[in-house]
N, CA, C and O atoms as a Tinker XYZ file with bonds, in Angstrom:
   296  protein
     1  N    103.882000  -61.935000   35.717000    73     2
     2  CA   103.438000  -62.806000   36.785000    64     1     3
     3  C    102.553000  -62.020000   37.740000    63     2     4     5
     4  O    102.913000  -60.908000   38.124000    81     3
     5  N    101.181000  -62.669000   38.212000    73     3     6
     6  CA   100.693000  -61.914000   39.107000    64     5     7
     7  C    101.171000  -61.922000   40.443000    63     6     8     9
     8  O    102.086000  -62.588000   40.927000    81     7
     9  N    100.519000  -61.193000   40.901000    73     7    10
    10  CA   100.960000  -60.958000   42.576000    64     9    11
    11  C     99.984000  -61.918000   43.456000    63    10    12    13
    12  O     98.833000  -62.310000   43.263000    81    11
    13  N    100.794000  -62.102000   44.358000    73    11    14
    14  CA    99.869000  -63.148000   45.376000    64    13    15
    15  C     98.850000  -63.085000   46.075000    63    14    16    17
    16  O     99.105000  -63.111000   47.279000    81    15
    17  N     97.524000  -62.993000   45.752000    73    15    18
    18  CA    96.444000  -62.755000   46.688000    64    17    19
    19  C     96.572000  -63.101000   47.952000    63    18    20    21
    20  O     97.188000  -64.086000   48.357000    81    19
    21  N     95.626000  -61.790000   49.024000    73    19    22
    22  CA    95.803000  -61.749000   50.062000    64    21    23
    23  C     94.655000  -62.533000   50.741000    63    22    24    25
    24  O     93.490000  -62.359000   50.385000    81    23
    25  N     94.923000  -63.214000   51.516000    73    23    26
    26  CA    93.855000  -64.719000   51.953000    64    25    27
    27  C     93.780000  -65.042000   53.383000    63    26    28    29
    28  O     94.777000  -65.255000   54.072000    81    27
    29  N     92.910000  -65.063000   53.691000    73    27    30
    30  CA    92.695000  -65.638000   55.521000    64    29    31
    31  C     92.673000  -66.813000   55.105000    63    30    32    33
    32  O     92.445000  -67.148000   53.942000    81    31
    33  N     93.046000  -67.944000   56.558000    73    31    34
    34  CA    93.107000  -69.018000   56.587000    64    33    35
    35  C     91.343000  -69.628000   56.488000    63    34    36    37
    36  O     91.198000  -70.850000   56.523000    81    35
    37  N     90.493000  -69.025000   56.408000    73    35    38
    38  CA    89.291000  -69.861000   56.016000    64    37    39
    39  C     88.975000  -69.795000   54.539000    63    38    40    41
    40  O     88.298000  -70.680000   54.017000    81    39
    41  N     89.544000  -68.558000   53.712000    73    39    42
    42  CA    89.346000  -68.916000   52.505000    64    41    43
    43  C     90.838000  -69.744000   51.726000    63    42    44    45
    44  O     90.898000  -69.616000   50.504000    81    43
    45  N     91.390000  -70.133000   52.055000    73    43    46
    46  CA    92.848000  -71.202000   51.822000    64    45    47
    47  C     92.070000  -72.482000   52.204000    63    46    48    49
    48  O     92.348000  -73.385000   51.414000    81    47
    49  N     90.987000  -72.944000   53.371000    73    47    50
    50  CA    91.027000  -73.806000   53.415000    64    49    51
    51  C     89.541000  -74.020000   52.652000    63    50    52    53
    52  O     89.556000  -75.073000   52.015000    81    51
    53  N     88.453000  -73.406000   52.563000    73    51    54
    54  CA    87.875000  -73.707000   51.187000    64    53    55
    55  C     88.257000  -73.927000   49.765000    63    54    56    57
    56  O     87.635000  -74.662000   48.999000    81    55
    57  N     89.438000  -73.166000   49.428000    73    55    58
    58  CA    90.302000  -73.995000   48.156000    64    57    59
    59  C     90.887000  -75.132000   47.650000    63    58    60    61
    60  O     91.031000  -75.716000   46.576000    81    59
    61  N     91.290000  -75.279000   49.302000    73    59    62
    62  CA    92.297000  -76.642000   49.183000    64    61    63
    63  C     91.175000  -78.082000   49.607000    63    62    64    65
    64  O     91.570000  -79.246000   49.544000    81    63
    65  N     90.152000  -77.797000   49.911000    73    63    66
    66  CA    89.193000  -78.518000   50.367000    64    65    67
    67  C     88.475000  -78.890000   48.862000    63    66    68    69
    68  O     88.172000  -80.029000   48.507000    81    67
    69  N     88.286000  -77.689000   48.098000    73    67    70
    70  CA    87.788000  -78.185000   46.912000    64    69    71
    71  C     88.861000  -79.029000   45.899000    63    70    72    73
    72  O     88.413000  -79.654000   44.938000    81    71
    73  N     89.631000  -79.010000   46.057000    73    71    74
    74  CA    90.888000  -80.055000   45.448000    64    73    75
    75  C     90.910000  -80.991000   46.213000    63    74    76    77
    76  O     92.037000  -81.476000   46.318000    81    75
    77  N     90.286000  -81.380000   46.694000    73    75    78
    78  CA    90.036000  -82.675000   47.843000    64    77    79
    79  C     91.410000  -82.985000   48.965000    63    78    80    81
    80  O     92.004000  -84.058000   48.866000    81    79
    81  N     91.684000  -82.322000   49.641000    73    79    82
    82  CA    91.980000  -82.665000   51.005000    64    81    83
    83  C     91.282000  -81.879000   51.896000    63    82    84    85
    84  O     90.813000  -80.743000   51.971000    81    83
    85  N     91.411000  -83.174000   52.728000    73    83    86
    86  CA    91.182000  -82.960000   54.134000    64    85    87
    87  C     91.917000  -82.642000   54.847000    63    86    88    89
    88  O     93.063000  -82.363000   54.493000    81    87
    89  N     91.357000  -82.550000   56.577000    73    87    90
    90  CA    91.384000  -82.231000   57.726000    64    89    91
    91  C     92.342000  -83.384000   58.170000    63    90    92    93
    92  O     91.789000  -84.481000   58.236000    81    91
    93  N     93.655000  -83.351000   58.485000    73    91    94
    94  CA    94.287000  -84.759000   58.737000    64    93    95
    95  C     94.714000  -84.725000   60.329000    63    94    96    97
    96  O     94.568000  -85.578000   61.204000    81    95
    97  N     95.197000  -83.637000   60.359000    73    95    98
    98  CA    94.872000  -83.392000   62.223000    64    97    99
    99  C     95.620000  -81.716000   62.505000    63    98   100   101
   100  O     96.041000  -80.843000   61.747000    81    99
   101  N     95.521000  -81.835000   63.771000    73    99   102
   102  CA    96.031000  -80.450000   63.865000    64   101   103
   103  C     97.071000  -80.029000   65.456000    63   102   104   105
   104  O     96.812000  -80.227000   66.643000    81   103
   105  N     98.315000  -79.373000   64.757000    73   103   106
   106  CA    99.021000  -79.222000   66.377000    64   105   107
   107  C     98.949000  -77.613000   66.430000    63   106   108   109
   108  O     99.563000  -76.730000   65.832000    81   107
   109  N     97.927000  -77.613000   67.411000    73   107   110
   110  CA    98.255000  -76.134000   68.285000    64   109   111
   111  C     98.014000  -75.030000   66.934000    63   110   112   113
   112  O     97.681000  -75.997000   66.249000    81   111
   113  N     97.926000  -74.193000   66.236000    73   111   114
   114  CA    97.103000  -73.494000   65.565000    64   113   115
   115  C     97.868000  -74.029000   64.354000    63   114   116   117
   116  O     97.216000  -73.595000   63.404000    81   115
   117  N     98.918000  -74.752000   63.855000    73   115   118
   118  CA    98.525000  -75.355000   62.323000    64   117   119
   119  C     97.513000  -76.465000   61.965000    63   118   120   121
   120  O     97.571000  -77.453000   62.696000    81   119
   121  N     96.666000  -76.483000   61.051000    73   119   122
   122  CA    96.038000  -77.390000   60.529000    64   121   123
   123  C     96.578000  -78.050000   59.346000    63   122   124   125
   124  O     97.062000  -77.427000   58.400000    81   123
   125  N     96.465000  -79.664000   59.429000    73   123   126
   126  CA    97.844000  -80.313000   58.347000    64   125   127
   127  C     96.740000  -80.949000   57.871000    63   126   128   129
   128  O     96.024000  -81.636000   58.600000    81   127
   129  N     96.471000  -80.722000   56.310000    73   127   130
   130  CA    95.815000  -81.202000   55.240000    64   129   131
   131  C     96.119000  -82.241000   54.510000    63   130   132   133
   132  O     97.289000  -82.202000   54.132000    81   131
   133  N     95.466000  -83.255000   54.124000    73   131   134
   134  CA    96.452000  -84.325000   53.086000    64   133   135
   135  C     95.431000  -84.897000   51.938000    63   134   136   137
   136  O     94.296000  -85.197000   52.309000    81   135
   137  N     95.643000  -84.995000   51.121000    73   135   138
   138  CA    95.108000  -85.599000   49.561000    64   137   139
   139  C     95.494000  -86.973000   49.542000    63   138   140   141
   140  O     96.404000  -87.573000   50.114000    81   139
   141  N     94.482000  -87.382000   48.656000    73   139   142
   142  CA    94.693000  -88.816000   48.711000    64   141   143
   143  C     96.291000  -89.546000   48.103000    63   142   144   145
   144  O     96.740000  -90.683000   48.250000    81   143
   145  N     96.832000  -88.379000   47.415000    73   143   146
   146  CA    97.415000  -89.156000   47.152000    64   145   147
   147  C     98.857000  -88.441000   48.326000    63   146   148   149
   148  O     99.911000  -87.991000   47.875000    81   147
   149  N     98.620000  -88.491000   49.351000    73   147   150
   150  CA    99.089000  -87.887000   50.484000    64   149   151
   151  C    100.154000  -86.565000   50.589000    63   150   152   153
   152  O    100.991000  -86.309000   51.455000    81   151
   153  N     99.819000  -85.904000   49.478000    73   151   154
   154  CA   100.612000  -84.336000   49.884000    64   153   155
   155  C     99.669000  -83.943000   50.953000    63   154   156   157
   156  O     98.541000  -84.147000   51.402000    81   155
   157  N    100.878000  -83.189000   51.129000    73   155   158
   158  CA   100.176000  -81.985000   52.848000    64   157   159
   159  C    100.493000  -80.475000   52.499000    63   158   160   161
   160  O    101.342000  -79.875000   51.840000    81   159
   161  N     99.341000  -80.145000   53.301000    73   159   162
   162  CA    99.339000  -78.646000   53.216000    64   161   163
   163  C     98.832000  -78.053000   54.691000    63   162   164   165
   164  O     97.701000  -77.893000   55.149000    81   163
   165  N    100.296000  -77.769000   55.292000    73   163   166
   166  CA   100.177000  -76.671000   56.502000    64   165   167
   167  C     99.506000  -75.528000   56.587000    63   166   168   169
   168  O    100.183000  -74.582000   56.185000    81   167
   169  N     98.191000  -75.175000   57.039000    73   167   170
   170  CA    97.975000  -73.384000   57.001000    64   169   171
   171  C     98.229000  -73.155000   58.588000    63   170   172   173
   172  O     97.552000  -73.878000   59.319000    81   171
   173  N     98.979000  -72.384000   59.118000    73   171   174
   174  CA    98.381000  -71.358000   60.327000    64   173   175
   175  C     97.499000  -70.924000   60.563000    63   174   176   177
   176  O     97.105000  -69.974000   59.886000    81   175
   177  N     96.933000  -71.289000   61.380000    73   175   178
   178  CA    95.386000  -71.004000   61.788000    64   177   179
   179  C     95.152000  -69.942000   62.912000    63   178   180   181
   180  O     94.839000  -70.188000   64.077000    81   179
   181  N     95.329000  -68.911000   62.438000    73   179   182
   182  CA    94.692000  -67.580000   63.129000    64   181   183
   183  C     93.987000  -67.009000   62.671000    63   182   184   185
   184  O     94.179000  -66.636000   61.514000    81   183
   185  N     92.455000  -66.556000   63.588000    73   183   186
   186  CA    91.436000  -66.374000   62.922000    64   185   187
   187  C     91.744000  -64.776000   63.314000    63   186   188   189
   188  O     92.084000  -64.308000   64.401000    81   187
   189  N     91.452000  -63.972000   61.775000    73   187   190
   190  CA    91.334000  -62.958000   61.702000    64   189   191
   191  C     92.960000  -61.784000   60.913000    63   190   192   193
   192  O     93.302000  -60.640000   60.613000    81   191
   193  N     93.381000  -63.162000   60.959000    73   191   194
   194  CA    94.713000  -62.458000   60.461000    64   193   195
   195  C     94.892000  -63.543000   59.025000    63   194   196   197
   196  O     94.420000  -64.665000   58.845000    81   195
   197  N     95.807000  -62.653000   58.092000    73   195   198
   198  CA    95.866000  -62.974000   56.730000    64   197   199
   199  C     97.258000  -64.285000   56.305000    63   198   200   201
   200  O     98.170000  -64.499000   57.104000    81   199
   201  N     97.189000  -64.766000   55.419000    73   199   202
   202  CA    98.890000  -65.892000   55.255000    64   201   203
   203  C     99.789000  -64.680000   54.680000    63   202   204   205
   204  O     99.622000  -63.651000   54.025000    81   203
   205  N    100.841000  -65.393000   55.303000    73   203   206
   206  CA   101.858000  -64.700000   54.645000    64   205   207
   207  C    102.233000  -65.224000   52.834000    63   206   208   209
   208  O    102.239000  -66.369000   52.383000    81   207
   209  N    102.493000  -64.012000   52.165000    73   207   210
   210  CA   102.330000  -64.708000   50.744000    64   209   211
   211  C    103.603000  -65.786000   50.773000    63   210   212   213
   212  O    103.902000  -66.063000   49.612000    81   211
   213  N    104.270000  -66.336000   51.539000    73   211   214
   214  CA   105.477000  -67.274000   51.068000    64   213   215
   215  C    104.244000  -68.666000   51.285000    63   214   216   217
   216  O    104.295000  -69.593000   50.476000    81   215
   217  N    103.078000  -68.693000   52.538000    73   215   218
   218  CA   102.606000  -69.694000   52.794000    64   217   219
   219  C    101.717000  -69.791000   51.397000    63   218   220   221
   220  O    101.474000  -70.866000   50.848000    81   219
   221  N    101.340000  -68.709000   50.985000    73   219   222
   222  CA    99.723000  -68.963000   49.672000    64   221   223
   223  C    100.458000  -69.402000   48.565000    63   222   224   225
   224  O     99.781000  -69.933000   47.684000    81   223
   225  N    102.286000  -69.279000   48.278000    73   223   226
   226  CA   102.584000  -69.659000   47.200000    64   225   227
   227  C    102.702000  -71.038000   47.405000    63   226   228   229
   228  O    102.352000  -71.848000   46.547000    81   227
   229  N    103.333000  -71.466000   48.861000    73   227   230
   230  CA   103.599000  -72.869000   48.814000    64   229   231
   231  C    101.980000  -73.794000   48.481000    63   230   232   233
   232  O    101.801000  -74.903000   47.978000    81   231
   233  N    101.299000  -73.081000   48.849000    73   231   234
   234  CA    99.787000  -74.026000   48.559000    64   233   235
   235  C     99.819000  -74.334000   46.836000    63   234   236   237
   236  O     99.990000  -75.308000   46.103000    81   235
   237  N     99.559000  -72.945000   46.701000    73   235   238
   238  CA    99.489000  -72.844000   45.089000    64   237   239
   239  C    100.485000  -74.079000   44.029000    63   238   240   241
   240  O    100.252000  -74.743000   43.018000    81   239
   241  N    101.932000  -73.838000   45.180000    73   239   242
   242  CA   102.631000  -74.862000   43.611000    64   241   243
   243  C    102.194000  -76.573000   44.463000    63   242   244   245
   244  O    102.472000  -77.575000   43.805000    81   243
   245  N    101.743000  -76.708000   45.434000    73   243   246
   246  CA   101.344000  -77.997000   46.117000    64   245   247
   247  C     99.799000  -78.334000   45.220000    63   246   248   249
   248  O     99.484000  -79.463000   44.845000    81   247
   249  N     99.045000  -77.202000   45.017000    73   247   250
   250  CA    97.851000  -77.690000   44.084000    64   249   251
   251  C     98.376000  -77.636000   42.974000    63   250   252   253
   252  O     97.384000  -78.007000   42.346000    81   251
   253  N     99.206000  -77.459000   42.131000    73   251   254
   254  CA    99.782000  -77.382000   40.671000    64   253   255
   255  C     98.858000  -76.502000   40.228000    63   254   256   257
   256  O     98.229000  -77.040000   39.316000    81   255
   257  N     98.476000  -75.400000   40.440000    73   255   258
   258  CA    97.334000  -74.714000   39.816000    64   257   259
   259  C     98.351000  -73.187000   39.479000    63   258   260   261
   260  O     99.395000  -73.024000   40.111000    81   259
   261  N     97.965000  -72.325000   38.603000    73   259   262
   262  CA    98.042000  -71.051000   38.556000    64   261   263
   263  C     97.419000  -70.055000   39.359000    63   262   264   265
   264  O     96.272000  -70.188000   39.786000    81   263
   265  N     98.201000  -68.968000   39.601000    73   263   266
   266  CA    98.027000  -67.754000   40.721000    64   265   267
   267  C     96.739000  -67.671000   40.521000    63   266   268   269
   268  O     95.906000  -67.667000   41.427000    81   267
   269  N     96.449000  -67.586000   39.090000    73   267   270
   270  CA    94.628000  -66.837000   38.459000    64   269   271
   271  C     93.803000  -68.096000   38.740000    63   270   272   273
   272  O     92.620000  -67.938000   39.039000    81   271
   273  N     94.346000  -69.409000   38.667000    73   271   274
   274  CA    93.213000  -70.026000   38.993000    64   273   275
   275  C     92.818000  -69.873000   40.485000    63   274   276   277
   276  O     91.711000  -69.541000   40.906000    81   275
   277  N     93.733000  -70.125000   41.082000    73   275   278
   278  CA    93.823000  -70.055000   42.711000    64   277   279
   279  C     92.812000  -68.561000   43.068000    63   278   280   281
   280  O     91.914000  -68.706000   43.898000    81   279
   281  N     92.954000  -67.521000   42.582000    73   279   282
   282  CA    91.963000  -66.521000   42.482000    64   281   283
   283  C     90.080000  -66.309000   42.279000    63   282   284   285
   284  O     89.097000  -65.700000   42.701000    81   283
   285  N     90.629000  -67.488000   41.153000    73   283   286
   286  CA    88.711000  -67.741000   40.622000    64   285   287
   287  C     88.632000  -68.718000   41.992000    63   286   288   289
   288  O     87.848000  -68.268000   42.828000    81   287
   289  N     89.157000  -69.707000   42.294000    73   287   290
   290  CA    88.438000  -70.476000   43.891000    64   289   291
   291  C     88.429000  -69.807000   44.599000    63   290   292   293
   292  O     88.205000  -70.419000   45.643000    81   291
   293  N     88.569000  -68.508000   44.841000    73   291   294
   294  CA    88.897000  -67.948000   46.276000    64   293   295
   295  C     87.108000  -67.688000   46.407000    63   294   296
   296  O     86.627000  -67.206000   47.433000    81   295
């Protein structure tokens, strides 16, 4: 199994943006994402600091994608 790439919150939200969600609103530095078919995806939004890998896995199994794919979008 690979290891979890290390990711700022602007490249998490170019990934999850290309799997089509959006911007659904935002409290105080999380930004809450939702797909049409309405999953959500919380990132913490601090600019300049990295996710913690428990947050990049929860994205990952929320896109149903693999670690390596999640890698080639980055």
């Amino acid at each position: 199994m690979s290891v979890f790439p290390v990711v700022t919150p602007d490249e998490a939200i170019r990934v999850i943006k290309n799997y089509g969600f959006t911007l659904s609103r935002q409290s105080g530095s999380h930004m809450i994402f939702k797909n049409k078919l309405n999953k959500r995806i919380t990132i913490p939004y601090h600019a300049g600091k990295t996710l913690h890998p428990k947050i990049v896995k929860s994205i990952i199994e929320t896109l149903e994608i693999s670690i390596d794919e999640f890698k080639e979008n980055l």
